[in-house]
C-alpha positions as CSV (number, residue, x, y, z in Angstrom):
1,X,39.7,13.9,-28.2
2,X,42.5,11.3,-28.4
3,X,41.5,7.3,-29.0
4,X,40.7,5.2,-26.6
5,X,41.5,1.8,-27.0
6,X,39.5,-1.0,-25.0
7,X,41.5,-4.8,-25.3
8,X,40.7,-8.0,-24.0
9,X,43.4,-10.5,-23.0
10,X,42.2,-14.0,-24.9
11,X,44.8,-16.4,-22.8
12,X,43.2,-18.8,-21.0
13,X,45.6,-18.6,-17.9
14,X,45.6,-14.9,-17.4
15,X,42.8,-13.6,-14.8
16,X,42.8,-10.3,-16.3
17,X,39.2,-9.2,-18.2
18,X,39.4,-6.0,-20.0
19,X,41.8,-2.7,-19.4
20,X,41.5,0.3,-21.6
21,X,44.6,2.4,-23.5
22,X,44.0,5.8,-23.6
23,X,46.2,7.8,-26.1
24,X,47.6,11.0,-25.9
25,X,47.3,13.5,-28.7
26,X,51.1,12.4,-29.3
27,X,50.2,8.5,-29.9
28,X,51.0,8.1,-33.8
29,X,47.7,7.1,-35.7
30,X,48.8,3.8,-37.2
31,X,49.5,2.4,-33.2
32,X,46.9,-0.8,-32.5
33,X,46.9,-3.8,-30.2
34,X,49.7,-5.3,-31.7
35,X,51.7,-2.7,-30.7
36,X,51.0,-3.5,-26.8
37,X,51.1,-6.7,-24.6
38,X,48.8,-7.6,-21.5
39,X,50.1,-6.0,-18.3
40,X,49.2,-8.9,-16.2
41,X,50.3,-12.0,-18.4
42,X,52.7,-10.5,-20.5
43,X,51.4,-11.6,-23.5
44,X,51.7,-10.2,-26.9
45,X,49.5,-12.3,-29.4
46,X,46.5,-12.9,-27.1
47,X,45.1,-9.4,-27.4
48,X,42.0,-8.2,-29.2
49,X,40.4,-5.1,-29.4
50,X,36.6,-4.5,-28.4
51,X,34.4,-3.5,-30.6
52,X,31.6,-1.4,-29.4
């Protein structure tokens, strides 16, 4: 089963809580959270993954 990534956006302005990435079998393994930014704010350096 390909990863699925769950991120939280940390900026204080953005409204968005918590979206998931889910890969394809395609996605190189080395890909993170860096490698995205937030789809509602835009930004780059305010996401974190969620560790379960």
């Amino acid at each position: 089963m390909p990863a699925t990534l769950e991120v939280v956006c940390t900026d204080d302005g953005c409204e968005l809580d918590m979206f998931e990435l889910h890969y394809t079998y395609d996605m190189p393994d080395d890909v993170g959270v860096g490698d995205f930014s937030c789809p509602y704010c835009g930004g780059v350096d305010c996401l974190e993954a969620v560790e379960l």
